[in-house]
C-alpha positions in Angstrom: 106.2 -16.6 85.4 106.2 -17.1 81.7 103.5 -19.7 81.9 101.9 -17.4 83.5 102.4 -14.3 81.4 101.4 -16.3 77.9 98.6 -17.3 79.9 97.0 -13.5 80.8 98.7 -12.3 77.3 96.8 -15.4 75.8 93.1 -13.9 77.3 94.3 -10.1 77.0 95.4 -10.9 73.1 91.4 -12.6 72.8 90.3 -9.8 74.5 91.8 -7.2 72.7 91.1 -8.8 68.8 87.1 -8.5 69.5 88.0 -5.6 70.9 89.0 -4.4 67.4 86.1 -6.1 66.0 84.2 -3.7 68.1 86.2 0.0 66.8 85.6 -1.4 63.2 81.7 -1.5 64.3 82.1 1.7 65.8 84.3 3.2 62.6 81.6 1.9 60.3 78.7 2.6 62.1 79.5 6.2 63.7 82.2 7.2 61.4 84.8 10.1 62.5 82.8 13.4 63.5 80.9 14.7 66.2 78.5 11.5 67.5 82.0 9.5 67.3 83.8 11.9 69.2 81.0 12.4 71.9 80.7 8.4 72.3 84.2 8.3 73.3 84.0 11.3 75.7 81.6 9.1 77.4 83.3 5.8 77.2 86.7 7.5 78.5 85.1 8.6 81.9 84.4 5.9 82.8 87.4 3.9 81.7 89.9 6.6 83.1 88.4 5.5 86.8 89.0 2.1 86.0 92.2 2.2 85.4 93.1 4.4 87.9 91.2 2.8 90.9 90.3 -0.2 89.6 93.8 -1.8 87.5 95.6 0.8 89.0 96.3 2.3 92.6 94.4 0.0 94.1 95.6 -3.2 92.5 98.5 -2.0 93.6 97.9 -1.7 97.5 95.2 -4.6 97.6 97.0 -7.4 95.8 100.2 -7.3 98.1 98.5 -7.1 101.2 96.3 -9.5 100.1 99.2 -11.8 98.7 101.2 -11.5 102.1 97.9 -12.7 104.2 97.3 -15.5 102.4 100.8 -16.5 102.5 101.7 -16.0 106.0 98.2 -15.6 107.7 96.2 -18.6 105.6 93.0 -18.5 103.8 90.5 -17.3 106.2 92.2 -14.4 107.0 92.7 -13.4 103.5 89.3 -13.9 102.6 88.0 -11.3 105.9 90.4 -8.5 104.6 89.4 -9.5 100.9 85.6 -9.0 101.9 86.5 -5.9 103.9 88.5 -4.2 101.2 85.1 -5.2 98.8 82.8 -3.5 100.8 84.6 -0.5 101.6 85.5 0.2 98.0 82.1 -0.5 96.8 80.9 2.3 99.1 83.2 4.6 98.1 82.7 4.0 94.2 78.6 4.0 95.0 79.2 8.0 96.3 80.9 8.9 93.7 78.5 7.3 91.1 75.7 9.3 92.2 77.9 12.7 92.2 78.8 12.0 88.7 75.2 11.3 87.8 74.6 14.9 89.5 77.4 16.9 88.6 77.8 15.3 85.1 77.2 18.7 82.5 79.9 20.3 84.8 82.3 17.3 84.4 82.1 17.4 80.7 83.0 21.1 80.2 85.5 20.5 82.3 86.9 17.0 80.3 85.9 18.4 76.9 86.3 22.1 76.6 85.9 22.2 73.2 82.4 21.2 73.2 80.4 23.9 72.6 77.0 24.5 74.4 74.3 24.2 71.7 76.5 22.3 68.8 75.3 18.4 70.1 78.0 17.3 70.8 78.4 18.1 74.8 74.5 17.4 75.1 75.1 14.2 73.8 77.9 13.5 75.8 76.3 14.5 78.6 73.2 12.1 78.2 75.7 9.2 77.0 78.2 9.5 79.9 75.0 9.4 82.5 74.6 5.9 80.9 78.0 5.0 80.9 79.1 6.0 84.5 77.6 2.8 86.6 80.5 1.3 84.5 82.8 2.4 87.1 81.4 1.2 90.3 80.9 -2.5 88.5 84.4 -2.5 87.0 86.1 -1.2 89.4 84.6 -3.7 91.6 85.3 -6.5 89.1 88.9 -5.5 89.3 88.9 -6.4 92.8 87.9 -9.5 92.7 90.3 -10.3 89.7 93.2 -9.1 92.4 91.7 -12.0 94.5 92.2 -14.5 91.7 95.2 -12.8 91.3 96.8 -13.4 95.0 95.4 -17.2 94.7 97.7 -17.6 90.9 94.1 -18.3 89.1 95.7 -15.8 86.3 93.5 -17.4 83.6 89.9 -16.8 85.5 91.0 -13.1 86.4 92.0 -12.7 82.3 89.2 -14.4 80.7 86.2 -12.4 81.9 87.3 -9.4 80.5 86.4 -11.2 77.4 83.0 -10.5 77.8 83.0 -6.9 77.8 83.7 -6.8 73.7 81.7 -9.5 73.3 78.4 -7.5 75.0 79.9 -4.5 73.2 79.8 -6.1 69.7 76.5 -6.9 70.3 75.0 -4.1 71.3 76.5 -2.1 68.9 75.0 -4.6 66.4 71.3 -3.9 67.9 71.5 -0.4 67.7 72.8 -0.1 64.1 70.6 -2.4 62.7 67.4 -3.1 64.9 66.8 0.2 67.1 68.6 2.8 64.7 70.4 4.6 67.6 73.7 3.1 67.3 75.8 5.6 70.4 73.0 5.0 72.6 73.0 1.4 72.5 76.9 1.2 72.9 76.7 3.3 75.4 74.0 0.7 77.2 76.3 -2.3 76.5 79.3 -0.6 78.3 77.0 -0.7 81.6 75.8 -3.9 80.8 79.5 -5.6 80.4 80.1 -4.3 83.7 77.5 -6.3 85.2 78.6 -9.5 82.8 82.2 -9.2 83.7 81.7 -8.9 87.9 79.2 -12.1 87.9 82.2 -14.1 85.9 84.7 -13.0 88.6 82.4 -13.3 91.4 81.6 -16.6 90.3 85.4 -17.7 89.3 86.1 -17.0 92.9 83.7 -19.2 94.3 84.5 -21.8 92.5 88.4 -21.2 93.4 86.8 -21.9 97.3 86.9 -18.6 98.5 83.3 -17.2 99.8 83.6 -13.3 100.0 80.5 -11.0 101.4 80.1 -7.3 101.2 80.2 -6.2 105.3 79.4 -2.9 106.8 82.2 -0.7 105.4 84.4 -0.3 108.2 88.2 2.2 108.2 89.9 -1.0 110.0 93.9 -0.1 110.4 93.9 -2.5 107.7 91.7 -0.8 105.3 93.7 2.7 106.8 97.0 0.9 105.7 95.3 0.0 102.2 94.2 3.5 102.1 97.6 4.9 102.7 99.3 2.7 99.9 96.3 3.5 97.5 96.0 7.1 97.5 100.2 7.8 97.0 99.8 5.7 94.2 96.7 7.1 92.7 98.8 8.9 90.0 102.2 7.0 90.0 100.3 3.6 88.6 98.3 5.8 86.9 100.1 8.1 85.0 100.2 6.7 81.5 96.4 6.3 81.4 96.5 10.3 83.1 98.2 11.5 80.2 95.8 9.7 77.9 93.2 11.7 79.3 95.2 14.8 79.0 95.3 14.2 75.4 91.6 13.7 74.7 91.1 17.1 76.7 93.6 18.4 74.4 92.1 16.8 71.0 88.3 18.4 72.5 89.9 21.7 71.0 90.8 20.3 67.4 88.6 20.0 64.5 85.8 17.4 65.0 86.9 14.0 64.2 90.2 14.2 65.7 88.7 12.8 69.4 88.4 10.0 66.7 91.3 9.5 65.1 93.2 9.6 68.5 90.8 6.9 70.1 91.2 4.4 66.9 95.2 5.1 67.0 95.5 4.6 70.8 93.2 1.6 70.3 96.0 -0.4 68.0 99.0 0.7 70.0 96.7 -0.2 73.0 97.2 -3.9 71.6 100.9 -4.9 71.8 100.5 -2.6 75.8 97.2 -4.2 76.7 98.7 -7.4 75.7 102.3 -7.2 76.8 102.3 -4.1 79.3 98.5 -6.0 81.5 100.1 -9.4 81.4 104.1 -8.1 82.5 102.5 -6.5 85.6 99.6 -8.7 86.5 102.4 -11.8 86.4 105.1 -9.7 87.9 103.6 -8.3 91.4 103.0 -11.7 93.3 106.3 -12.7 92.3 108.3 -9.9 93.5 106.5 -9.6 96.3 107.4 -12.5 97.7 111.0 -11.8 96.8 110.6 -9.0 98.8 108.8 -10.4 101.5 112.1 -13.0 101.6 114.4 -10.1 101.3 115.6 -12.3 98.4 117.1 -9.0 96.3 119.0 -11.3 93.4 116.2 -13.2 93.4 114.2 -9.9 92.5 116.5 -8.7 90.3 117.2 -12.2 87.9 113.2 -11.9 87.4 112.5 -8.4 86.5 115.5 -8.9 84.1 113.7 -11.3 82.8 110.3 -9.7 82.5 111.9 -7.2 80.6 113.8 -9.6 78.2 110.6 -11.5 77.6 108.4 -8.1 77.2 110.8 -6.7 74.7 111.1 -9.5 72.4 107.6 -9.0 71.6 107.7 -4.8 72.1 110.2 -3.4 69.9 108.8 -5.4 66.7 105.7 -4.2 67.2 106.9 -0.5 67.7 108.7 -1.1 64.6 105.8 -2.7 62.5 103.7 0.0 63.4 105.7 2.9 62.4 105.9 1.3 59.2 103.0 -0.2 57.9 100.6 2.2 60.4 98.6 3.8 57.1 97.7 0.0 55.6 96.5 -1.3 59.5 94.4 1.6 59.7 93.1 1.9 56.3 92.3 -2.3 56.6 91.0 -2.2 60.0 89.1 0.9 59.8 88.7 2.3 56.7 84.9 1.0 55.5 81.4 2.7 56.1 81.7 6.3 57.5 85.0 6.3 58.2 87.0 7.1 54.9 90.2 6.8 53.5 91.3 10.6 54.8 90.2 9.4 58.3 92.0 6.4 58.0 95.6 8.1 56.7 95.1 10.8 59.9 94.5 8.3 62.2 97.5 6.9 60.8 100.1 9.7 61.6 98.5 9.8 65.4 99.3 6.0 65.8 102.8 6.7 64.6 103.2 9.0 67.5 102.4 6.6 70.0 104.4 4.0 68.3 107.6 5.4 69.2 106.6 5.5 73.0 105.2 2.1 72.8 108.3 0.3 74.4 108.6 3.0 77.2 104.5 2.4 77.8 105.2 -1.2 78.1 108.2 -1.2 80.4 106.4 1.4 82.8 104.0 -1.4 83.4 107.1 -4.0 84.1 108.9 -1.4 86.3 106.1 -0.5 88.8 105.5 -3.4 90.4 109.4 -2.9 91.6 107.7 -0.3 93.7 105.1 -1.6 95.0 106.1 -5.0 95.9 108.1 -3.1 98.9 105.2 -1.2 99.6 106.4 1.9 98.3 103.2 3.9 96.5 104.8 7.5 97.3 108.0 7.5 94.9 105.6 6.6 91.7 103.5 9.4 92.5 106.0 12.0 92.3 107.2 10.7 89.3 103.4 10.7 88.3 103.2 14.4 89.0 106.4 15.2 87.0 105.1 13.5 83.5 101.8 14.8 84.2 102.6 18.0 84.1 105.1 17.6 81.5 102.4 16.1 79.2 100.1 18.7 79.9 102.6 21.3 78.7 103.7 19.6 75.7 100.2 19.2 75.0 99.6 22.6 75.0 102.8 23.7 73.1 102.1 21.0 70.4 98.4 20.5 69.2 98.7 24.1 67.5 101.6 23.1 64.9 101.0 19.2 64.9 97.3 19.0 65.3 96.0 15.7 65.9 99.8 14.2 66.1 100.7 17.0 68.9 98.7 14.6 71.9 100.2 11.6 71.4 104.2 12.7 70.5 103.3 14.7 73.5 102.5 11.3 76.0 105.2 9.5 74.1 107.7 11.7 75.4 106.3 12.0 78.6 106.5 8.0 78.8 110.0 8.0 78.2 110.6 10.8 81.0 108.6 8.5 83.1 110.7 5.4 82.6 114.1 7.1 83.2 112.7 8.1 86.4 111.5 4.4 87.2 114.5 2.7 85.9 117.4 5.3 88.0 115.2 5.0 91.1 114.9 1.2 91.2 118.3 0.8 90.3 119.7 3.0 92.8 117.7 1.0 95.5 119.1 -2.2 94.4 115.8 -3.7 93.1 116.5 -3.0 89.5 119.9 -4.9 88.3 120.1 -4.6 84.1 122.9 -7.3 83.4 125.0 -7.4 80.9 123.3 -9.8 79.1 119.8 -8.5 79.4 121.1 -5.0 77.6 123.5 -6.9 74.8 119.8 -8.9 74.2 117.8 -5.3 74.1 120.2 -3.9 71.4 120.4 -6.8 69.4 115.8 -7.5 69.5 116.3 -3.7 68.7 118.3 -4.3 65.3 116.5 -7.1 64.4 113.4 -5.0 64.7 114.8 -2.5 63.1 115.9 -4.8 59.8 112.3 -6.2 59.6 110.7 -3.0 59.6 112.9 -1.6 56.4 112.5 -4.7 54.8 108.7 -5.0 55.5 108.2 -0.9 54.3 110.7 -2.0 51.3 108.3 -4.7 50.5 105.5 -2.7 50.5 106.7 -0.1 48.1 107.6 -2.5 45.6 104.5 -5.3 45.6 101.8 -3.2 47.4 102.2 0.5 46.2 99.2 2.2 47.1 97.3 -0.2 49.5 95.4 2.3 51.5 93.9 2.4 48.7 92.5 -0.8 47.7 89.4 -2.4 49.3 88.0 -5.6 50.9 89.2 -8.9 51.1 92.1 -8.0 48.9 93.8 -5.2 51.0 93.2 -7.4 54.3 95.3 -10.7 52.7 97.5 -8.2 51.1 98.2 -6.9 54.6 98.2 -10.4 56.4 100.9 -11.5 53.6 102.5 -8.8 54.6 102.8 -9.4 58.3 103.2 -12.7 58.0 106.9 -11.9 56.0 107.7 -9.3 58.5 107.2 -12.0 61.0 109.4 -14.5 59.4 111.6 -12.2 58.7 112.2 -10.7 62.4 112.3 -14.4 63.3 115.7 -14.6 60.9 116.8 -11.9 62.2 116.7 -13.1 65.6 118.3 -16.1 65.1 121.0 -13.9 63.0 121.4 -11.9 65.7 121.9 -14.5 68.3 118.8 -13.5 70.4 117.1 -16.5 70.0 117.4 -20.1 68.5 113.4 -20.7 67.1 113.5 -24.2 67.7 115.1 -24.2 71.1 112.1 -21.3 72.0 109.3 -23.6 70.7 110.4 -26.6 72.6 110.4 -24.2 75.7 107.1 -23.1 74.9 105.6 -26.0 74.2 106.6 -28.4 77.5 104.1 -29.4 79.2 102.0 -27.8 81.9 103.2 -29.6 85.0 106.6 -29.4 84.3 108.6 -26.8 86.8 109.3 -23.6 85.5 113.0 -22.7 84.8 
């Protein structure tokens, strides 16, 4: 399971540094203001479906079912309800396509409020999200076919095509700042275009993994009925973080302009330890606790969500802590150059900070879930789904007044942690999650050695970096890479202070070679 989660974290961490490469295009080219925040109106459409239906709910009731076929039923049979699950879905995404295509002006004063008729901005949203919203049916589609490559442990295919969608991005950004001068529209183009990049990959990873699927006659087999009836429960329960994203970008619609943008370049960072960390936990995690479950092996269950958990937070909490304290110098390096200034840089800052502190509960949700759905149970998540929902959504409303643009995200970061006290309680009342000893003497020690390498990190900066939002270039990036590097080494110490971990002992662990068994 850890080969397997450095292996999807390895992809997801390539995936999400061009990914960066492509907000500092975006920051540069578009800047912070009313194009920007239009752009990401229409990128979040989109993106909101495919997490929900595509990563999401129906991840979640496709990849046991398929898992359990393949195991118990063989490879033929697998492939049948694989390619009946494809073509059902792809009908279902193809309707509600054209409906969005229709209905599209409606849909945006619905998502944006704050758009007023006549300003530009919901025009232009309007025209970019009709570009954008074939996205869904591709990507969505896609993330089917990674489930497939999933259920057949080909963790690296299913990871690496995602690649592609940054690198498309990058380059079409590119083209329309510098050849076609109409740099939203193009990016809006190359977000369509991925789609179709990214479901060739995977169509064509499958194949080569010997597994031929077609696209039959959509047909409501009581297979695809008992997909159905795991997929809509869990609708909102898988999909509640990315929910109360979306909540927050409604929110932010009624700020001043620029603030859709300085929430969408804050999530984006935080979005790299939880892409990272949070997609590789639960991608890794399902197949394994399902068959667990399938075995009615509960210990078995147990020992490895414990240990999902110890190996998620070893990488969670320093992050959550780096973040809060150097979150001004990452954004002002990453971000601050072309029309994006130093002001939008230092706001974007104080949103980021905000999602910091629910970074570890973000991540955990993602390790959690799968506890659910590995016994087939979509129906508890959604309830808990509805609770933070609606919790955001009033926190949202009671905070973006006083706190502005920090009001959204303190708002999802509490409504995170709500959401993982529900997860954790449940799971442990059923027996499924176990915390051992051990596994919470480990999270408050990674917790204090976190904690001493962010004070001596922000300690640092203050006394041989005063003022480095400020500088420019080359200089502030290896300034800031110095920096990281030393909080690095010095979490490391820590750790080994601590008695988390010995360094050398972790290296030799990972580092063994591919064929040997896993612990």
């Amino acid at each position: 399971m850890l080969r397997n989660l450095i292996t999807v974290g390895g992809w997801t961490m390539l995936s999400r540094v061009l990914g960066l490469v492509r907000d500092q295009l975006l920051a540069a080219f578009l800047g912070a203001g009313p194009v920007q925040d239009a752009y990401q109106i229409a990128f979040r459409l989109p993106n909101m479906f495919r997490r929900l239906f595509g990563e999401g709910a129906f991840n979640a009731a496709f990849v046991p079912l398929f898992t359990e076929r393949l195991t118990t039923r063989g490879e033929e049979d697998a492939t049948r309800f694989a390619s009946q699950a494809l073509g059902c879905l792809s009908a279902w995404l193809l309707g509600v396509t054209i409906l969005g295509e229709v209905f599209m002006p409606w849909i945006i004063e619905l998502i944006a409020p704050g758009f007023d008729h006549g300003g530009g901005r919901f025009e232009l949203a309007v025209r970019l999200t009709r570009i954008t919203f074939p996205y869904l049916i591709l990507i969505c589609t896609a993330a089917l076919v990674a489930g497939v490559l999933n259920g057949l442990h080909r963790f690296s295919m299913a990871a690496g095509a995602y690649v592609s969608f940054n690198i498309v991005g990058i380059a079409a950004i590119l083209l329309g700042a510098l050849v076609f001068k109409d740099t939203a529209t193009w990016t809006a183009i190359g977000i369509t275009v991925s789609g179709f990049v990214q479901l060739g990959l995977l169509l064509w990873s499958v194949r080569r993994a010997g597994m031929r699927l077609s696209l039959p006659k959509p047909r409501l087999t009581p297979e695809m009925r008992d997909m159905l009836r795991r997929l809509w429960p869990g609708l909102l329960g898988s999909g509640a973080t990315q929910l109360n994203l979306t909540v927050d970008t409604l929110i932010s619609t009624l700020l001043p302009a620029g603030s859709i943008s300085w929430l969408y370049f804050a999530d984006r960072v935080n979005q790299l330890p939880l892409g990272v960390l949070g997609a590789a936990a639960g991608t890794t995690l399902l197949p394994v606790l399902t068959r667990h479950a399938a075995a009615r092996d509960n210990a078995g269950g147990q020992q490895t969500l414990n240990r999902a958990i110890d190996y998620a937070a070893i990488l969670t909490f320093p992050a959550c802590f780096g973040l809060l304290a150097l979150a001004p110098e990452i954004m002002a390096t990453l971000f601050g150059y072309g029309k994006f200034t130093t002001e939008d840089a230092l706001s974007s800052a104080q949103s980021l900070r905000a999602y910091a502190l629910g970074l570890p509960a973000f991540i955990m949700i993602k390790v959690l879930s799968p506890g659910f759905f590995a016994h087939g149970d979509t129906k508890t998540p959604v309830r808990i789904g509805f609770i933070t929902i609606a919790l955001n959504l009033a926190l949202n409303l009671m905070l973006y007044r006083p706190l502005a643009h920090v009001g959204p995200p303190l708002a999802s970061t509490i409504a995170a942690l709500v959401n993982l006290g529900f997860l954790a309680v449940i799971l442990h009342r059923r027996d499924v999650f176990c915390p051992d000893r051990a596994l919470m003497q480990r999270l408050l020690r990674i917790m204090a050695a976190s904690f001493v390498m962010a004070i001596v990190t922000l300690t640092l900066t203050r006394l041989i970096a005063p003022g480095l939002v400020m500088w420019h270039g080359l200089l502030r990036a290896a300034m800031l890479g110095l920096l990281m590097g030393l909080a690095g080494a010095i979490y490391v110490l820590a750790l080994w202070a601590f008695g988390v971990a010995n360094p050398e002992r972790l290296l030799r662990r990972l580092l063994r070679r591919k064929h040997a068994s896993p612990p």
